[in-house]
C-alpha positions as CSV (number, residue, x, y, z in Angstrom):
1,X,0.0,0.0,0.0
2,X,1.2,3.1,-1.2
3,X,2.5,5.6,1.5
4,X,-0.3,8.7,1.4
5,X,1.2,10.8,4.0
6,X,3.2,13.0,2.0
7,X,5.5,15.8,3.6
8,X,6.2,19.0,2.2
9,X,9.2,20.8,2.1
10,X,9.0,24.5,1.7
11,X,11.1,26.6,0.7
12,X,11.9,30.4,1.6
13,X,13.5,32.9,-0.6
14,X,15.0,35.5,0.9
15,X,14.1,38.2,-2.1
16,X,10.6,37.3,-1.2
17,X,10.8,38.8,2.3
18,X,9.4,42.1,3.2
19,X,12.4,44.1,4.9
20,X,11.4,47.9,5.8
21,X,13.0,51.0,4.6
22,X,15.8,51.9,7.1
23,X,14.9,55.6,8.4
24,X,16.5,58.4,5.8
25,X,19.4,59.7,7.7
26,X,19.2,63.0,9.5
27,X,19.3,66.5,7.4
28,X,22.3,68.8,8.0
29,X,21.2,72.0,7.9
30,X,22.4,74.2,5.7
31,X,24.3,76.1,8.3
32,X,26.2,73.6,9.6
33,X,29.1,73.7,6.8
34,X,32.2,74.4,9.0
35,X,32.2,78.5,8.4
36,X,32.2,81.1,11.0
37,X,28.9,81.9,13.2
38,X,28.6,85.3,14.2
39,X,25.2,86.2,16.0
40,X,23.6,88.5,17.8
41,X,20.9,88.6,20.3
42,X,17.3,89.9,18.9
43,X,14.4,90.6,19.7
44,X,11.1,88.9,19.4
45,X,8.6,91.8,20.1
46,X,5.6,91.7,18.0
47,X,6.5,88.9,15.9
48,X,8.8,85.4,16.8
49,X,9.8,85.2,13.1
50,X,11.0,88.9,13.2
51,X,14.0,88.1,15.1
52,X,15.0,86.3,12.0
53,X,14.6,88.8,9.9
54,X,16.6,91.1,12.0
55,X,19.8,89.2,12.6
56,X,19.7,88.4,9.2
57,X,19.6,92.1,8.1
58,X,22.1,92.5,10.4
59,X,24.7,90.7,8.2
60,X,24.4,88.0,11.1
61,X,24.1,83.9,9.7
62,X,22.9,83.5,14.1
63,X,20.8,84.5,16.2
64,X,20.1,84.4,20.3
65,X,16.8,85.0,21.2
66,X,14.3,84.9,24.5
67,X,11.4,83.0,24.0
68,X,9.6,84.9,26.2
69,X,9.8,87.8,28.8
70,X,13.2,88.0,30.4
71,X,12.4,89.9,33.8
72,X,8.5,88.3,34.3
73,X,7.3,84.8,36.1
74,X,5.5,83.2,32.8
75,X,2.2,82.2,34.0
76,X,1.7,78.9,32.1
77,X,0.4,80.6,28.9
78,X,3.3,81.3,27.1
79,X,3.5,78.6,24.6
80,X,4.3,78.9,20.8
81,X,1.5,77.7,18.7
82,X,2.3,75.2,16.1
83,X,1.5,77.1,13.1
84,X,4.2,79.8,14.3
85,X,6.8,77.3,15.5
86,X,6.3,75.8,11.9
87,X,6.5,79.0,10.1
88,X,9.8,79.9,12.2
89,X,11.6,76.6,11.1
90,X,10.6,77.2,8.0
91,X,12.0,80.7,7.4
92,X,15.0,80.3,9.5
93,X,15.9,77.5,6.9
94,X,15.2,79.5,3.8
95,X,17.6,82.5,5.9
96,X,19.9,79.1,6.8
97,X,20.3,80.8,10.1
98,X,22.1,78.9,13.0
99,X,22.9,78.0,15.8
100,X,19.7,79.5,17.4
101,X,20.7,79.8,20.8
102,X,17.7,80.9,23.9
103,X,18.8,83.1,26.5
104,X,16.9,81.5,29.6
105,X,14.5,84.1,32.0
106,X,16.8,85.8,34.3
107,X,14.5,85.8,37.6
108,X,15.3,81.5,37.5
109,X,17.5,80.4,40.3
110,X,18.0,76.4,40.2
111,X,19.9,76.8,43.3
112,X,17.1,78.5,45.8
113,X,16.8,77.6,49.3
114,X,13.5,79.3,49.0
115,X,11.1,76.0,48.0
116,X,8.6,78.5,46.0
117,X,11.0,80.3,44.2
118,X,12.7,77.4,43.5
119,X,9.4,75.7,42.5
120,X,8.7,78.4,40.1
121,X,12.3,78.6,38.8
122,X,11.7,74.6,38.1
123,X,8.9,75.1,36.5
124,X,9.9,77.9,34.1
125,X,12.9,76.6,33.2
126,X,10.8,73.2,32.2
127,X,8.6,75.6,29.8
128,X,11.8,77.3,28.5
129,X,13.0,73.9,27.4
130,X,9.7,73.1,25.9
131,X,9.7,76.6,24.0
132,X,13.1,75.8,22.8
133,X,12.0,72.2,21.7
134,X,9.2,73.7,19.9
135,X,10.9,76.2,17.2
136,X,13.8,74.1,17.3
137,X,16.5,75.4,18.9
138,X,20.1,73.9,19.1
139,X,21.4,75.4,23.0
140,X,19.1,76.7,25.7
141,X,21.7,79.2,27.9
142,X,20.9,79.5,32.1
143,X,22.3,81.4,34.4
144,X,23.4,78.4,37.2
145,X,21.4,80.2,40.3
146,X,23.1,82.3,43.4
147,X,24.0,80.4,46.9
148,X,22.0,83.1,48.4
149,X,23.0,81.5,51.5
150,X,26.4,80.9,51.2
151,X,26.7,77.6,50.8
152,X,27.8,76.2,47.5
153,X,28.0,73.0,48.1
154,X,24.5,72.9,48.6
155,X,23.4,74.8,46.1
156,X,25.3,73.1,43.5
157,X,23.9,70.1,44.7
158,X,20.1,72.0,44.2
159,X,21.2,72.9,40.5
160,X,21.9,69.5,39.8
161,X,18.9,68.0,41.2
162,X,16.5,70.8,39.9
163,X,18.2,70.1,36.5
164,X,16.9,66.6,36.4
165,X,13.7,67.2,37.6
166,X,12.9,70.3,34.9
167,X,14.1,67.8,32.1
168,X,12.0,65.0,33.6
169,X,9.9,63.1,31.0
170,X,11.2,65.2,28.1
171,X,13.2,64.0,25.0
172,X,15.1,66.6,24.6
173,X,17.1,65.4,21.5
174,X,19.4,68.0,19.7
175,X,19.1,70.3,22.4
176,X,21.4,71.2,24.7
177,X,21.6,73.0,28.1
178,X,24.7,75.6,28.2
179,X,25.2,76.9,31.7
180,X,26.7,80.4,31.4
181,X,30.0,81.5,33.4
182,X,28.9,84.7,35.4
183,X,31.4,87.7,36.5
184,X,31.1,86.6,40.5
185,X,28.8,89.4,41.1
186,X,27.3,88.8,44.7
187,X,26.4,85.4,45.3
188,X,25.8,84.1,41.6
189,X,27.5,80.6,41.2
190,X,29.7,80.0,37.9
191,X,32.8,82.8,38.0
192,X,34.8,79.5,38.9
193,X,35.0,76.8,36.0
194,X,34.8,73.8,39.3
195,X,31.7,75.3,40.0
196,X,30.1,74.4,36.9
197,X,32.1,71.2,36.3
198,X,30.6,70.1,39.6
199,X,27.5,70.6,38.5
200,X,28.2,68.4,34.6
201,X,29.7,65.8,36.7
202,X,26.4,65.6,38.9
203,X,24.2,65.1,35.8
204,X,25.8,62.8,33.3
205,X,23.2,61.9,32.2
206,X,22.0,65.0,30.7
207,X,23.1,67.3,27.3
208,X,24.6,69.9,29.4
209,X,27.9,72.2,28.4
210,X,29.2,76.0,29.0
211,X,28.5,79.2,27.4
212,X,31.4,81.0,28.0
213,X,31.4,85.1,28.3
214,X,33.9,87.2,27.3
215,X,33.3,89.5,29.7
216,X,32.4,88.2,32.4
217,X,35.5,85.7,31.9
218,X,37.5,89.5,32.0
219,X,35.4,90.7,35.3
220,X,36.4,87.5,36.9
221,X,40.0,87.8,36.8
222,X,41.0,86.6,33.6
223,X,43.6,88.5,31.8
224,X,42.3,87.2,27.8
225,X,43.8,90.6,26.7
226,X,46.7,88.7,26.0
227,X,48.1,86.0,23.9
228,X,49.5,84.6,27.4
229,X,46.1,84.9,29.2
230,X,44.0,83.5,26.3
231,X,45.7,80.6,26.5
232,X,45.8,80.1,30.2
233,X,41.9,80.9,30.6
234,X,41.4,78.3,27.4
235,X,43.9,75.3,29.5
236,X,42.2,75.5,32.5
237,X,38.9,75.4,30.4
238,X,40.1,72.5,29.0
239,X,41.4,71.0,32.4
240,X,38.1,71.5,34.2
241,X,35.0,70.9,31.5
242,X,36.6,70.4,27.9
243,X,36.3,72.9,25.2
244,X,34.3,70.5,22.9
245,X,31.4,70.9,25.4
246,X,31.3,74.7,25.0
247,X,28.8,75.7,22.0
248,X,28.6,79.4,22.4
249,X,30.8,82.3,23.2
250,X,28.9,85.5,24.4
251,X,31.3,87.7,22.5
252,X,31.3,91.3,24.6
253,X,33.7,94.0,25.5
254,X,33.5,94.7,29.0
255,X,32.8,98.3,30.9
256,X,34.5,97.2,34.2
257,X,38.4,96.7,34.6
258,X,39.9,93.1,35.2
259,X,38.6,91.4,38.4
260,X,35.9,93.5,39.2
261,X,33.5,90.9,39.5
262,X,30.5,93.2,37.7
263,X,29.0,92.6,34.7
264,X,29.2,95.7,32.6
265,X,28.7,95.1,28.5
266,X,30.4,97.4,26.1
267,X,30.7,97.5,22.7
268,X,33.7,95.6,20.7
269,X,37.0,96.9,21.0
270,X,35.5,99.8,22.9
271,X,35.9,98.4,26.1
272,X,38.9,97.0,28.4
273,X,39.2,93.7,26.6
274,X,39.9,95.6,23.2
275,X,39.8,94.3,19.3
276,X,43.5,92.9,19.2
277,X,42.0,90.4,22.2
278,X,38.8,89.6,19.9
279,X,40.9,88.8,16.9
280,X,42.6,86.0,18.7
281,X,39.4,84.8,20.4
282,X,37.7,84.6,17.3
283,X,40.4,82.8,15.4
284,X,41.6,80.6,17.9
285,X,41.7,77.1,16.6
286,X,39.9,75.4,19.8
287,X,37.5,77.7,19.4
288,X,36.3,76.7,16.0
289,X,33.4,75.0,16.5
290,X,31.6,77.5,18.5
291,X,29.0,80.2,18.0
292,X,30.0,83.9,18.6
293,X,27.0,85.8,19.8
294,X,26.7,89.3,20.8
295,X,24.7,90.8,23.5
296,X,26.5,94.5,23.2
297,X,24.3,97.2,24.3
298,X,22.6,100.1,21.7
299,X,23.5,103.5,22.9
300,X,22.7,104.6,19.5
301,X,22.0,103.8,15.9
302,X,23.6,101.6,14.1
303,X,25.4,100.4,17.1
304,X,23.8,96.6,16.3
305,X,25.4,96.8,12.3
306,X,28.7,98.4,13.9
307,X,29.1,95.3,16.4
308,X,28.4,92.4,14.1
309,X,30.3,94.5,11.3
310,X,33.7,94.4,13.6
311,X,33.4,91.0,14.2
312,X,33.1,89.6,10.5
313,X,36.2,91.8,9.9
314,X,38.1,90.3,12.7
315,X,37.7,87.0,11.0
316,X,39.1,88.0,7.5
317,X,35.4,89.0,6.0
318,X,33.2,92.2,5.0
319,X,29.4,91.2,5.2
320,X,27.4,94.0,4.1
321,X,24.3,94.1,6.8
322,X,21.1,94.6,4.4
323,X,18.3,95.4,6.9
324,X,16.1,98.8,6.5
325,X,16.3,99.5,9.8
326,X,18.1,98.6,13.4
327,X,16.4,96.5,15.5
328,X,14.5,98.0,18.7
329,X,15.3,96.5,21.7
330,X,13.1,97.1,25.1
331,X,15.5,98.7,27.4
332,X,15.9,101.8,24.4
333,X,12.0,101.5,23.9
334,X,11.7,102.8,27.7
335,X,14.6,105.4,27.8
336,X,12.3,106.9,24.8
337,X,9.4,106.7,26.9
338,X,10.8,107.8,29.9
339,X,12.4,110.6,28.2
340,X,9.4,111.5,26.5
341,X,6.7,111.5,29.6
342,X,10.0,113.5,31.2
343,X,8.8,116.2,28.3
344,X,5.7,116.0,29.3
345,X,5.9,116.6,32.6
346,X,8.4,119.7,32.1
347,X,5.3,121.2,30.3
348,X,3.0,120.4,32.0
349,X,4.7,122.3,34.9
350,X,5.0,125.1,33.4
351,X,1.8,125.1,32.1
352,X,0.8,125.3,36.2
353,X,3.6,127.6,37.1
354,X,2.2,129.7,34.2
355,X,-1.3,129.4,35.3
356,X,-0.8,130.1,39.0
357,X,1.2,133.5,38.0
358,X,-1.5,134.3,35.8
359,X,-3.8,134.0,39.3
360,X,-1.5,135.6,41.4
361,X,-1.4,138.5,39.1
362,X,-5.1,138.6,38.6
363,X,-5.6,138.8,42.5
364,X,-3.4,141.1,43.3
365,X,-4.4,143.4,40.7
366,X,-7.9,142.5,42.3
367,X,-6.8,143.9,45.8
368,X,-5.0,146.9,44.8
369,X,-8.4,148.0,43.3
370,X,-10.8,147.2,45.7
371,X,-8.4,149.0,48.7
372,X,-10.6,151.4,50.8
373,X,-8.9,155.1,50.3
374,X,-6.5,156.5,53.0
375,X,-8.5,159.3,55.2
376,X,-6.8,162.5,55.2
């Protein structure tokens, strides 16, 4: 009797199988192609994609920004809509604009031993991050906090742990967290390079680097006038956090003499440091890689177009700044409106001073007539 059961052999080709596309590998952006990034801090009044347009006309190719008010507690609401986070990445690609760098709020202080200012300081710091997530920003800068109290070991340790609970839950994913050096004005933390490399060792786990200012590098002691200081400020740099985790240089002249420990901006080359100190900064080799970004002040116009102007000529290049007009920046907005309710005020007192001889003249002309005649 024939054998029925019958086994089948089947056999798999391998062109048959389904394999999915890998993901297309990230796109550079057009900015990132090795060259120097000279930036300037804008402003975002009226319109977020105006900043843009600004640095741009500026002759800048970056840009620092705050994503919201600088000197106010946000109150929750102070989101970026979709449609003008998607409008922003779109024209800061056609303007190939980068890095964008945000300036963090400057009431936040990680390291309060206050638990409701530190609360809020957590909590706008988490929305900062979220801002910065949403238009797409590469480095989110913060000020590290102040040991009101005196203790740093403490409050380093309340950076740290306020760091990972402001981060909690978010993928922060090309972003990263620059922690500014400060001048050592009163209690602020970060004048000392330990300082903040205590607080990078205490959070491995997060994107964190330095921002490093130029003058508040100066107002804390270091001599960078010089070929000899540069180079020690840059070595201990390295020694302590590693130049390839700083991302931006603040690039500003300082107001205050070396060691001073206040933070005074000033125009570049018109200040203590001096150009012959910026041409080497902006040249150095281990400095390549990093953004140069100006916060100079305006005294008065042009002052903007003058700053990023000395710059690109420091680095061997004359960019012609194409904007219509210098950008407005809040402080100048209220010396204009102080000065002009100061005008207004002037007149309006002697309008009264005016009004009250007018009276005074009017009564006294009054009495003369009305005074009884002398008997003889």
């Amino acid at each position: 009797m024939a054998d029925t059961n019958q086994r089948l052999a089947v056999v798999y080709d391998d062109a048959d199988e389904y394999r999915p596309e890998p993901p297309p590998p990230p796109e550079i952006p057009a900015w990132k192609d090795g060259s120097h990034r000279i930036g300037i801090h804008t402003s975002i009044a009226g319109d977020l994609t105006r900043a843009l347009e600004i640095a741009a006309g500026l002759g800048a190719n970056a840009l620092q920004i705050f994503s919201a008010s600088p000197r106010m507690w946000d109150r929750g609401i102070e989101r970026i809509s979709a449609a003008d986070a998607e409008r922003f990445r779109a024209r800061r690609k056609e303007l190939a604009l980068g890095p964008l760098v945000i300036h963090c709020n400057y009431l936040i202080n990680l390291a309060s031993p206050n638990p409701v200012l530190r609360t809020r300081s957590i909590q706008a710091f988490h929305r900062e991050i979220v801002r910065a997530l949403a238009i797409g920003a590469e480095y989110l800068v913060l000020h590290p906090g102040c040991a009101t109290q005196g203790d740093h070991a403490s409050a380093i340790s309340a950076i740290a742990q306020s760091l990972r609970q402001a981060t909690r839950e978010l993928k922060l994913g090309e972003l990263k967290i620059l922690l500014e050096n400060t001048a050592g004005q009163g209690s602020s933390l970060g004048s000392k390079f330990e300082e903040l490399k205590a607080i990078l060792d205490a959070c491995p786990d997060l994107p964190l680097g330095v921002c490093i200012d130029t003058a508040h590098l100066f107002a804390a002691g270091w001599d960078i006038r010089t070929h000899e200081g540069l180079e020690g400020a840059l070595a201990h740099i390295e020694r302590h956090i590693g130049l390839h985790r700083v991302g931006v240089v603040h690039t500003n002249d300082s107001k205050t003499r070396l060691g001073s420990r206040v933070d005074r901006h000033h125009h570049i080359g018109k200040g203590e440091i001096g150009l012959e100190a910026f041409a080497r900064i902006l040249n150095h080799p281990r400095l390549a890689a990093c953004a140069f970004i100006l916060e100079t002040p305006i005294d008065k116009p042009g002052d903007d177009k003058r700053n990023v102007a000395a710059l690109w000529k420091l680095v061997g290049r004359a960019v012609k700044a194409t904007g219509k007009r210098d950008q407005m920046k809040p402080r100048g907005r209220r010396v204009r409106v102080i000065a002009k309710r100061t005008s207004v005020a002037r007149k309006t007192v002697r309008k009264r001073d005016s009004s009250l001889r007018d009276r005074a003249s009017r009564k006294s002309g009054t009495e003369r007539h009305a005074r009884p005649l002398r008997s003889e």
